[in-house]
Each structure stands twice: as C-alpha cells, then as structure tokens.
N, C-alpha and C positions, 0 to 999 in steps of 0.2 A: 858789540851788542849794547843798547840804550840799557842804562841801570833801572835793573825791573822788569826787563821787557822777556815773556820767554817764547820760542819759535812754537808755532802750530802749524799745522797745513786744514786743508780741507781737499776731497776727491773729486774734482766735475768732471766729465765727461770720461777721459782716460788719463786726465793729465791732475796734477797735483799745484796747487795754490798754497803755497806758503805767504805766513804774514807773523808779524811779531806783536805780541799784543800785551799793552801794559797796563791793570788794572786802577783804576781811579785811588790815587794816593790823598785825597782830600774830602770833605762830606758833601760838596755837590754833587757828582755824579748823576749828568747831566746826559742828553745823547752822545752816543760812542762819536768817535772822532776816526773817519779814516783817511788813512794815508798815502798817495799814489806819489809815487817818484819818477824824475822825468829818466828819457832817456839819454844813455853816460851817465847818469848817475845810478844808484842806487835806495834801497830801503833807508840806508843809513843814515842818507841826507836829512833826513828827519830826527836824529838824535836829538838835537836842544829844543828840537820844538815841540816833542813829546816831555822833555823834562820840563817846559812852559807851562804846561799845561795838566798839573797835579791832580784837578778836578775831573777831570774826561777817561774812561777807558780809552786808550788810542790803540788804532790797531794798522801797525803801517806793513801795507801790501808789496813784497819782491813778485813785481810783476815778472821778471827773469823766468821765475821756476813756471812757468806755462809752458816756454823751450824746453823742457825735461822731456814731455809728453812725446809717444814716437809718433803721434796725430796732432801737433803744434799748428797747423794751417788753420785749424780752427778756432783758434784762439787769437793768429798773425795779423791781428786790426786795431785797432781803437776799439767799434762796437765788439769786439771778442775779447779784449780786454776786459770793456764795461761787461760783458756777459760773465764771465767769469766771479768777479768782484761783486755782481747780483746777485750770482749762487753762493757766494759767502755771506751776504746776509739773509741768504733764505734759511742758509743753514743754521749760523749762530743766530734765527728766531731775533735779527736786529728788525725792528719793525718802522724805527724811524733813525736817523743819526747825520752828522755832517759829512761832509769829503772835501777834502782839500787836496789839490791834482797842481803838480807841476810838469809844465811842456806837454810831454806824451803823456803824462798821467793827468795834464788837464782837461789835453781831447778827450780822453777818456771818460774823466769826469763828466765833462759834459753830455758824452752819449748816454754815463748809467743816470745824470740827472732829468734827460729827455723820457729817457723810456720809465724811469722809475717815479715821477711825479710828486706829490707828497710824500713817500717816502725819505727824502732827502731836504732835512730843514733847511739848512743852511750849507751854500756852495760855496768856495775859496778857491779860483784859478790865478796859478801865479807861473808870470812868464808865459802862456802859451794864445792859443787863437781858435776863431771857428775853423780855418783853413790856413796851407801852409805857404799861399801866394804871397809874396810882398814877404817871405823871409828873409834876413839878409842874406846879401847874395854869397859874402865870405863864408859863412854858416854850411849854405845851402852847398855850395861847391864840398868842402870838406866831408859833408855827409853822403854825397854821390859818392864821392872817393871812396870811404872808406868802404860802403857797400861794395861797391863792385874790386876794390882791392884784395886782397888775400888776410887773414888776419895780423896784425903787426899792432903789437902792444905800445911804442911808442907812437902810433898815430891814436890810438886810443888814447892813450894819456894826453894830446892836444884837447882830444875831442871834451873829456871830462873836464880841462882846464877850463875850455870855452866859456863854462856854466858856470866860474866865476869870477866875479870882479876879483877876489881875492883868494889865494890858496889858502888850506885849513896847514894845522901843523903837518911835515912827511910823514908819518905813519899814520893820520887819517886819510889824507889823499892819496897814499899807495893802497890803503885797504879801500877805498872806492875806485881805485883804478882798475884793482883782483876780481872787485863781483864783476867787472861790467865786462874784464879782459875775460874770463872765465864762462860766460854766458852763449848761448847759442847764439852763435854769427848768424848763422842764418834764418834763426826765428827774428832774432831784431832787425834784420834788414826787413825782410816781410813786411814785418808792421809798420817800420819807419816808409816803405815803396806804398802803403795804402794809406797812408796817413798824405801823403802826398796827392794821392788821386780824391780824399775827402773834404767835401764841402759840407759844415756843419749847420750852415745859415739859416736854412729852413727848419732845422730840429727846434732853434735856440728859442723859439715861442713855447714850449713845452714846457719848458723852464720855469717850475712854479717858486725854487728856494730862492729866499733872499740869497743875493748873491755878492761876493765882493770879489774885484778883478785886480789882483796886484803885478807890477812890471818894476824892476829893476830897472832903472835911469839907463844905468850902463850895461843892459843886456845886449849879450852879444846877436840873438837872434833875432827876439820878436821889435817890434817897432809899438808905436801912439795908436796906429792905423790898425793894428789887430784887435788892442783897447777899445777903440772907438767901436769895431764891428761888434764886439761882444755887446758892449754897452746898448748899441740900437737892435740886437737880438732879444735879450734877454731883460723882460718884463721889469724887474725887482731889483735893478744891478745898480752898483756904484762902484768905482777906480781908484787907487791908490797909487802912487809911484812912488819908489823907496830910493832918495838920494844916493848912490854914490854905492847902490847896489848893482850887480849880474842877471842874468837868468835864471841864479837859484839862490834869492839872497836870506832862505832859511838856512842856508849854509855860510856863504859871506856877510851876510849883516842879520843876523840872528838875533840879537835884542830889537832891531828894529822889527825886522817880520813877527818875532814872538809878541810885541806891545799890539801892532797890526791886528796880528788874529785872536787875541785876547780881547783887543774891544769887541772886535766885530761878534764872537763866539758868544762872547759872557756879556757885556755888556748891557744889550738890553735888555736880557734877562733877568741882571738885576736890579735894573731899574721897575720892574713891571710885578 
C-alpha cells in the first residue's frame, strides 16, 4: 500500500468499487486527482506518483474489484468502467477533479471524460488510444492468448512485464503479478473482448479538459498513430513522449512521468 493511502470501497449497482485514497499532504489542495490503472497492472502502479503529488487528495481506483460483483457484465467495458468511477464521484460529492488513465484505464478515461464534460478539468492518458486497431501485433497476439487460454500465472507475469521497459524491484513486481493473477479471468477478458470492438473517435469531441497524451518511446503496445488520433479528437490536447520509457512509465520512469504530470497538473495554476 502507498504511504498514507487507506482502502475505501463505495457500493454501485450490486458490485463494490474499491479505491485507495490519500489525503492532501501539503496546503494546495487543489482538484482531487484520480487514478485508473491499465490492464496487467494494477492500483499500485500508481505508488510514486501519488507520493508526487503531496498537494492533491489522490484517489487511485482497483478497477479489479468490479469482478467481485456476481452481475460483473455490467460493468465488462470501458463505458461500465467509466460508469462506475462516475458513481464514485457522485458519491464522494467530487464536483470537479483530474483523471489520469493508463491503457484500459485511459479508454476509460476517456469515456468518463466524454460523458462527464466539465466535470473533469484536466485529463492525462498515458500509453493508450481512442481504439485498439494499429496495436501492436506482438501485444495483441499475447492478449488473445491469454484470454482464451486457461488461467496460468507465468503467462500473466509476461503479460505485466510487457508494460515495462524496466522491471521494479521482485517483490514489487510479484505484488503486481498477485493482484492481476488473483483477479476475475473472466471479467478482464470481457472487458479487454469490448475494448476491442470499441471505437472511441466520435466521443473524443466531447472532450472539454485540457488534456495531456503521454506514450512511452518504448512502449510495447500502443504506437505515434494512436497519439496522433487522440490529438486530432480531442479539442484542447497536447503529446509528450518519455524517452527510454514502456507503456507504464509511472512505474518505469517515474521521475520522468511524475515531473510530466506535475507541470501539466500544477503548473499553470501557479502561474495564474
């Protein structure tokens, strides 16, 4: 667990949302900051980037525990994601705040930033796309696989490797191997089989937050071409690419992403 952080859930529909939430260690306290983690990874991908970020309540969302629910179909999407992650800030009375979404947590993103409009100041997708056409094709093979394979914890540990340029020390990346080995197989297939069949391109006019689009040089998935699509969607956007990063490079290059979303976050707020 991030130092600070303690577990809460909220109840939607039949199923239970858990998120870990760390109150603002410094006197800004600024819009809350949320957290969506891709998929193979987990909440905890987000550890250093919550300690980044002293100033911000963060509140990073285990989209996993939606698979708890014995009615999980309704949640097995992107937009059921993003529904979900609406009904936590209807509930915590969040009236405005960021979100920063990597891979599956950025599709996501993106749907709760469509349907949710000014509610959401500022967006941060990192690693992911409006659609999952043009992913790589080594990626994309692996994730068929594993779907329609049986569960097998050393194919899952390729798969969470994939996401980064660099391994964390072993006992952080066997604790993100457990959440993701330990997870309903078959709610994350679901949602990874519909994330597949979604095309986000017509939402992405919606998109009123300033937006910042970050990609790992050396991500294994996404490509420039998923970049580019966000960018000509989305009204208010601009691109970063993190040298010599992954697909989750808040985990593998963490000072670099944590300087990234601290300009973008704080910056011109305090200039203004």
């Amino acid at each position: 667990m991030a130092a600070g952080t303690t577990r809460e859930w909220i109840d939607v529909a039949d199923a239970r949302l858990v998120y870990h939430r760390r109150a603002p260690l410094a006197a800004d306290q600024g819009e809350p900051v949320i957290l969506l983690h891709p998929w193979f990874g987990c909440w905890q991908f987000w550890r250093r980037t919550i300690e980044a970020l002293p100033e911000r309540e963060t509140l990073a969302v285990d989209l996993y525990s939606l698979g708890g629910a014995d009615d999980w179909q309704r949640f097995a999407s992107p937009q059921g994601l993003a529904e979900a992650v609406g009904a936590l800030l209807d509930v915590l009375g969040i009236e405005r705040c960021s979100v920063v979404g990597n891979s599956m947590g950025g599709i996501a993103a993106q749907a709760l930033a469509a349907a949710r409009g000014d509610q959401i100041g500022k967006l941060v997708l990192v690693g992911t796309g409006a659609r999952t056409v043009g992913v790589k094709p080594e990626f994309r093979l692996a994730l068929d696989q594993w779907i329609a394979g049986p569960a097998d914890r050393a194919f899952t540990e390729r798969l969470v490797d994939a996401l980064l340029a660099r391994r964390p020390a072993p006992a952080e990346f066997d604790e993100f191997v457990e959440m993701v080995a330990t997870a309903n197989k078959a709610f994350m297939g679901a949602v990874l089989d519909r994330a597949f069949a979604l095309d986000l391109r017509p939402e992405l006019a919606k998109i009123t937050a300033a937006t910042l689009v970050i990609r790992g040089e050396l991500d294994a998935a996404r490509t420039r071409a998923h970049v580019e699509e966000l960018l000509a969607g989305i009204p208010r956007s601009t691109a970063l690419e993190i040298p010599g990063a992954g697909h989750s490079p808040q985990v593998d290059s963490p000072e670099a992403f944590a300087r990234a979303l601290r300009e973008f976050l704080l910056g011109q707020e305090r200039e203004s």
